[in-house]
SERO-4910 file (N, C-alpha, C, O; in steps of 0.05 Angstrom, whole numbers):
BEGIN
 pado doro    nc1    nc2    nc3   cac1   cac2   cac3    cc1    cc2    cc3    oc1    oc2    oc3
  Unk    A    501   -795    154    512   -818    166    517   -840    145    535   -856    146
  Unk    A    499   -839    126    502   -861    107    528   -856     86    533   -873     69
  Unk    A    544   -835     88    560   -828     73    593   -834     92    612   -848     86
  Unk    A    588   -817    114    612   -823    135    613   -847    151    634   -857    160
  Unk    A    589   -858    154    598   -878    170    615   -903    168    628   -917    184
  Unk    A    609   -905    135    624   -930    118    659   -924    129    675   -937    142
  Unk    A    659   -897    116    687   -885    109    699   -886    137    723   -888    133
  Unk    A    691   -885    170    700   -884    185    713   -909    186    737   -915    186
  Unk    A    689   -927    186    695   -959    193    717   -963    180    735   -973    193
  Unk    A    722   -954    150    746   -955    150    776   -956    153    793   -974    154
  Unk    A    776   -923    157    792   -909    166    806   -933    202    828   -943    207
  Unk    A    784   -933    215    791   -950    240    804   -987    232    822  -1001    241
  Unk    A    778   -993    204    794  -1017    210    823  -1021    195    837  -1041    196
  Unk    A    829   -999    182    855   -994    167    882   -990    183    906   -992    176
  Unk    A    867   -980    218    893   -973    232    904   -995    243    928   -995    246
  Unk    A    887  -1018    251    893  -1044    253    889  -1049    285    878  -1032    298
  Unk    A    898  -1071    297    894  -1085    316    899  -1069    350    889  -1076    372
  Unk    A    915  -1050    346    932  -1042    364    899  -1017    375    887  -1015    396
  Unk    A    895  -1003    350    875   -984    350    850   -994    362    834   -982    377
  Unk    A    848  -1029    348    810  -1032    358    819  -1047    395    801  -1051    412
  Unk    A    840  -1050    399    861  -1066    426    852  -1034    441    837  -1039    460
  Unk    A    854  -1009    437    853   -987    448    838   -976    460    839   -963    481
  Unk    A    812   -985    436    787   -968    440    776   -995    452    765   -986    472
  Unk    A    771  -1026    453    757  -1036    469    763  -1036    503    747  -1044    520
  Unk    A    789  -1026    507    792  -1017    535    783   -995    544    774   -992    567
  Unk    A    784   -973    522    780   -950    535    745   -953    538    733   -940    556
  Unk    A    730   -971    519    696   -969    524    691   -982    543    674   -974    558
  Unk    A    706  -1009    549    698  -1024    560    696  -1014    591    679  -1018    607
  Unk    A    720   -998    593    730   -989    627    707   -966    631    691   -966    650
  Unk    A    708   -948    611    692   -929    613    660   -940    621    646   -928    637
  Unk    A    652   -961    609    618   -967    615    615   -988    643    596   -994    657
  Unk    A    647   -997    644    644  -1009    677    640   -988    691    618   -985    701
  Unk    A    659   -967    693    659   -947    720    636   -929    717    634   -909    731
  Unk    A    616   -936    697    588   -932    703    567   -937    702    548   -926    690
  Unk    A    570   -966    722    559   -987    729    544  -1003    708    525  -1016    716
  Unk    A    550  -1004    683    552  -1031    657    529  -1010    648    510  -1022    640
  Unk    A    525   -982    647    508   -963    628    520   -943    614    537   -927    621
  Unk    A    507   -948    590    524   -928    570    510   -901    572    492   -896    557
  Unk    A    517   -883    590    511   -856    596    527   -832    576    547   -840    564
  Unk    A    522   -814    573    530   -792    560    556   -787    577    577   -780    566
  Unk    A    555   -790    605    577   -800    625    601   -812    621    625   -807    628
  Unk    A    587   -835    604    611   -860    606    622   -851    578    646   -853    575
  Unk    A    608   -842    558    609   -831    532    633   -811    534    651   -818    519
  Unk    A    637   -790    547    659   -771    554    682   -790    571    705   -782    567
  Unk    A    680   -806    584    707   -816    590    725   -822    564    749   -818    564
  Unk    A    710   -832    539    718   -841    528    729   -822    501    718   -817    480
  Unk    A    757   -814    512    768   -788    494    787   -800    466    797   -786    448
  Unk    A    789   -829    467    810   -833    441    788   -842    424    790   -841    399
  Unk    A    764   -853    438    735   -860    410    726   -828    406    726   -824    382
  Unk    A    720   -813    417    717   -783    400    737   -772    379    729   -762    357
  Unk    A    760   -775    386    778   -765    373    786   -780    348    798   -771    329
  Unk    A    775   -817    351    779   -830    323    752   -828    308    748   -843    290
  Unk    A    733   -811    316    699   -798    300    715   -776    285    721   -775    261
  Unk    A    723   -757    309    746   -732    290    758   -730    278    757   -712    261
  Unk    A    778   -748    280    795   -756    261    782   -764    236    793   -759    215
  Unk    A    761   -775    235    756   -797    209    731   -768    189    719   -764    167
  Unk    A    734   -760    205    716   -722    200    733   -717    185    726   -720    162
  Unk    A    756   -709    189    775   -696    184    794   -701    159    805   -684    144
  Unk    A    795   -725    160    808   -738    139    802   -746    123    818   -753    105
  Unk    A    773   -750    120    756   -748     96    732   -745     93    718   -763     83
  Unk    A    720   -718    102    702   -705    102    679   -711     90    680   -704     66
  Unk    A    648   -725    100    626   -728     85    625   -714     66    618   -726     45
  Unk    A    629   -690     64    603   -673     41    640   -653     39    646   -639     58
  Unk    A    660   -657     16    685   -656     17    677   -616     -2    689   -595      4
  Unk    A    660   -618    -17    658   -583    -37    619   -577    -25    598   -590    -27
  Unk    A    630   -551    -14    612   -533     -7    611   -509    -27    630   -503    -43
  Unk    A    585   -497    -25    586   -473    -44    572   -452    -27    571   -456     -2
  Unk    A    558   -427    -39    546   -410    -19    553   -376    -39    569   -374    -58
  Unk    A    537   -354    -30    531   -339    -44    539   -316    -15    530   -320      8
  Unk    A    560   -289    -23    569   -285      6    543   -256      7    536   -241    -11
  Unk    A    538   -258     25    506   -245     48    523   -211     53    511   -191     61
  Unk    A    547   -212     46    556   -183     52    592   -186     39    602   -208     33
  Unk    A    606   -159     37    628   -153     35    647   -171     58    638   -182     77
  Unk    A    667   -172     53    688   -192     75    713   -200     54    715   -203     30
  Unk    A    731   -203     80    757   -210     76    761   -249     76    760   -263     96
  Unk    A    765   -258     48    786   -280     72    810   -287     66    821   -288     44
  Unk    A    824   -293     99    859   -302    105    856   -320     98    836   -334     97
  Unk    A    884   -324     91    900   -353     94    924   -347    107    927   -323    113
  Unk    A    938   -361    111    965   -364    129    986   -343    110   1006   -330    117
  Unk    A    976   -343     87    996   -321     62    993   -302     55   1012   -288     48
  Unk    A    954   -290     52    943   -280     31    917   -276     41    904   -291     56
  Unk    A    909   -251     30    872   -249     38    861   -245      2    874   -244    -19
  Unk    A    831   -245      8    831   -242    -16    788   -227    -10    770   -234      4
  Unk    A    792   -211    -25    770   -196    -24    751   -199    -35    751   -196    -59
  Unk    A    721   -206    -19    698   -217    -29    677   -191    -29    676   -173    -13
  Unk    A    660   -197    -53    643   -176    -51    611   -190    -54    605   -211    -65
  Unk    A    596   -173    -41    562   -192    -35    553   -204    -58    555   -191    -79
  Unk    A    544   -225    -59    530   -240    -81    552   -244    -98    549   -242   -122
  Unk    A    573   -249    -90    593   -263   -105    597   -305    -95    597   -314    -72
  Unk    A    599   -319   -115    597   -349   -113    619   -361    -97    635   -371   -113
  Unk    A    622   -363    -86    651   -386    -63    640   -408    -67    615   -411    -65
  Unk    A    666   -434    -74    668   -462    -68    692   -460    -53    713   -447    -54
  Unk    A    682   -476    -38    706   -498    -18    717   -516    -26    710   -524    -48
  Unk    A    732   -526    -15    731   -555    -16    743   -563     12    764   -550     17
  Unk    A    737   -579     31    742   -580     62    771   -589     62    787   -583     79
  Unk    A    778   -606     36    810   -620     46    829   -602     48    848   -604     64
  Unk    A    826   -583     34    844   -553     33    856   -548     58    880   -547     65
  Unk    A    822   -541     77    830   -537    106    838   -558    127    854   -556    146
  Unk    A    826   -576    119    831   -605    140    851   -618    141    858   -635    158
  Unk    A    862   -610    121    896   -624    115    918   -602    111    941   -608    101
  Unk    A    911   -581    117    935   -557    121    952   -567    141    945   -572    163
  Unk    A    984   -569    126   1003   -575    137   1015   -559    163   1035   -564    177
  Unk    A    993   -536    164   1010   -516    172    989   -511    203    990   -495    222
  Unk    A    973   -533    197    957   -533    224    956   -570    235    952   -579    258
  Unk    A    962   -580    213    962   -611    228    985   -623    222    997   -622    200
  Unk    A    991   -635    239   1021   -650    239   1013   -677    227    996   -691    238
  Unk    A   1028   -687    198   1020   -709    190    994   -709    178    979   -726    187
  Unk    A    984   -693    158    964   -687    155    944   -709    137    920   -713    140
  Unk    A    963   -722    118    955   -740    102    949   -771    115    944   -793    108
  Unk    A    953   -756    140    958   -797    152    923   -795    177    909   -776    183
  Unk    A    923   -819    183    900   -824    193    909   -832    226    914   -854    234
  Unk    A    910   -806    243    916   -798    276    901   -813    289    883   -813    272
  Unk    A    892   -824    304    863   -829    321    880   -815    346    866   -797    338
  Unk    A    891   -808    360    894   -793    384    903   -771    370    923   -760    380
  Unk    A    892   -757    342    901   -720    340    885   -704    360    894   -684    371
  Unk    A    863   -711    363    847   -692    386    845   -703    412    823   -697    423
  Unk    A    858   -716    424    861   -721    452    885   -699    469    909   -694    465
  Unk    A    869   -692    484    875   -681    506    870   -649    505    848   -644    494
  Unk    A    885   -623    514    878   -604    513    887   -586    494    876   -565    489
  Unk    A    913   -597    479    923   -588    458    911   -604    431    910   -591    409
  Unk    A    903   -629    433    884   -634    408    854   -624    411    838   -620    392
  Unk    A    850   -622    436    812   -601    425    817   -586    416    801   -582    396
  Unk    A    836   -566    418    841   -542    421    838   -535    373    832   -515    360
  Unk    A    846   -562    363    848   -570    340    830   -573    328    831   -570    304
  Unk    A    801   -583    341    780   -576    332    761   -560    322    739   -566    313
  Unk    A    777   -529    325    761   -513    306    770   -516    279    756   -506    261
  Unk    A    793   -530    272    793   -533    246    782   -554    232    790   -561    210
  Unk    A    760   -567    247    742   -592    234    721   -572    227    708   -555    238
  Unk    A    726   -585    197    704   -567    187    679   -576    175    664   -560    164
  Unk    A    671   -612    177    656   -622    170    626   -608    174    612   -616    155
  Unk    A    615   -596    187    590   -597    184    584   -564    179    565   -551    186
  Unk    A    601   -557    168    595   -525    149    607   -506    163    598   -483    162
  Unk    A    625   -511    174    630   -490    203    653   -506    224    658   -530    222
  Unk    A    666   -490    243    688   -499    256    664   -519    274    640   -517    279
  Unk    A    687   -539    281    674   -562    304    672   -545    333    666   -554    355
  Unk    A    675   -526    328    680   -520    373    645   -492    368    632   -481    386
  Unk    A    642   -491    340    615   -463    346    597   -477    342    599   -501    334
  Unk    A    574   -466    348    539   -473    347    527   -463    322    531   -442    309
  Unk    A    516   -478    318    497   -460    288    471   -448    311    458   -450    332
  Unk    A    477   -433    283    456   -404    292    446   -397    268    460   -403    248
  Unk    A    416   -381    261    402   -377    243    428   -361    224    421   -367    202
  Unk    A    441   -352    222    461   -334    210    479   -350    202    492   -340    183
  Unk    A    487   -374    210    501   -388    199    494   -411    177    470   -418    175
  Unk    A    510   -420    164    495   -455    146    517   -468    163    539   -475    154
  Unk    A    512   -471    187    524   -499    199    500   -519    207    477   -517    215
  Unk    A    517   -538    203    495   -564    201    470   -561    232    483   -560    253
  Unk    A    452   -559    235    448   -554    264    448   -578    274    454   -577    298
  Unk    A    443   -603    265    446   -636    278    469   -641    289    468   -651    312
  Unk    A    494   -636    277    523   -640    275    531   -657    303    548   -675    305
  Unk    A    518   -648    318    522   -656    351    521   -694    356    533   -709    371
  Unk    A    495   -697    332    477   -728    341    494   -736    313    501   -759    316
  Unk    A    502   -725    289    522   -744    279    547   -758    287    556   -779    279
  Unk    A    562   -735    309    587   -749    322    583   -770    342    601   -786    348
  Unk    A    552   -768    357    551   -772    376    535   -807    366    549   -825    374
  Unk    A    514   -815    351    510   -830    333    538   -842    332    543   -861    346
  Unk    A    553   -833    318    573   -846    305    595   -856    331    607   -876    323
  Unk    A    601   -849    354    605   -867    380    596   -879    385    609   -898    393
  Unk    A    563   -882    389    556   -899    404    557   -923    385    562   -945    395
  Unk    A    553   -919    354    555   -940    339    581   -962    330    581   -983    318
  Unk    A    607   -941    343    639   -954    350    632   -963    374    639   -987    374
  Unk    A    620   -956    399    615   -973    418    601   -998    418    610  -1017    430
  Unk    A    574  -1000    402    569  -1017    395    574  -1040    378    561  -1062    377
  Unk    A    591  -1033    369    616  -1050    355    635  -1072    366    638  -1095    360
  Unk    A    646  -1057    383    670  -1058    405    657  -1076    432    673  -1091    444
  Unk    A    633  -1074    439    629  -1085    458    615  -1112    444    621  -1133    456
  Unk    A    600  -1115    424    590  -1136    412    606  -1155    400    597  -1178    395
  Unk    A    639  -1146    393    655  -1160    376    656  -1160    355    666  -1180    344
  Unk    A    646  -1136    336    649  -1138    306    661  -1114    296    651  -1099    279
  Unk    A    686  -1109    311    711  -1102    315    726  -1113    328    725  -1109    352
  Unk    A    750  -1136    317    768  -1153    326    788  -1137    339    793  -1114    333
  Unk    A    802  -1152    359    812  -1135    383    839  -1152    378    861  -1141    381
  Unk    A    837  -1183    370    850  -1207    368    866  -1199    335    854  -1188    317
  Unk    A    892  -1207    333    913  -1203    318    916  -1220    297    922  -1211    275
  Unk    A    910  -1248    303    890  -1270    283    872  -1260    268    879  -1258    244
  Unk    A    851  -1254    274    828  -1248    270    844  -1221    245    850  -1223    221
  Unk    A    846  -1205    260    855  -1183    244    869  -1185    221    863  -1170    202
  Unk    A    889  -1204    218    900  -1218    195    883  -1223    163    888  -1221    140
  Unk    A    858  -1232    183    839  -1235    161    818  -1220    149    804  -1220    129
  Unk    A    824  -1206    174    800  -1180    170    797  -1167    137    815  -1166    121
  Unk    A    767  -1155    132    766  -1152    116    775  -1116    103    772  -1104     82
  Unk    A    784  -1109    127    780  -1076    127    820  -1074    124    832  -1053    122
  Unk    A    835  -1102    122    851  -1106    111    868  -1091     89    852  -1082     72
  Unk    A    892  -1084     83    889  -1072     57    916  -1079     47    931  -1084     66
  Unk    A    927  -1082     20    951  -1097     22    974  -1070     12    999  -1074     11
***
């Protein structure tokens, strides 16, 4: 969190006024219609603040080069090309490779906050690959996916909610002018 969370705040206060105008309706409505409590409830109404956590995953990934030592023989694709791994051979990553494949995200270099809304942007989520592993699987002893992964996205909403409902995310177009998340 101490690494992504900065970089989100960013990412959000860079989209500007229209974006934090978006998400204080969508929290605000969402924690009325359940009855002024922030439930795991009111938490899922709220599908364009998940998707600007995802997004901000996505576009610039906490922990950006992974490494790892492969546990058996295997293939891997790409959209062109496989290429053949043999056990105890060294793989690096690097996540932007996948997170910004043109050939899976539309606009890949730009910063979406509704890319994962609705049924055709979840559906986009297995290619978040922030926490060692696609966003839609579970870690399992067999895997190195993060096993927390769940309470960092989820952390990181309630902490845009808390934001949004306290006011230190400007909603106001003035304000934003001056803002410091500004960029020229």
């Amino acid at each position: 969190m101490k690494i992504f969370f900065p970089n989100m705040l960013k990412w959000i206060g860079r989209a500007g006024a229209k974006l934090h105008t978006e998400l204080a309706q969508e929290i605000r409505s969402a924690v009325k219609s359940n009855g002024g409590e922030v439930t795991m409830a009111a938490m899922e109404q709220m599908p364009l603040m998940k998707s600007v956590v995802y997004e901000s995953l996505r576009i610039e990934p906490p922990v950006a080069s992974q490494y790892g030592r492969a546990k058996r023989d295997f293939i891997i694709e790409s959209h062109d090309v496989a290429f053949e791994v043999k056990e105890g051979e060294l793989l690096f990553g690097y996540q932007p490779f996948a997170t910004k494949d043109p050939k899976i995200f539309d606009r890949p270099e730009e910063f979406v906050p509704s890319r994962f809304v609705g049924e055709e942007g979840e559906e986009k989520l297995r290619h978040v690959l922030w926490s060692n592993g696609p966003e839609t699987e579970s870690p399992t002893v067999g895997n190195k996916q993060c096993a927390d992964f769940g309470q960092e996205v989820n952390g990181c909403r309630l902490e845009i909610k808390e934001r949004i409902i306290v006011g230190r995310i400007s909603t106001n177009e003035r304000d934003y002018n001056a803002n410091v998340f500004k960029t020229n």
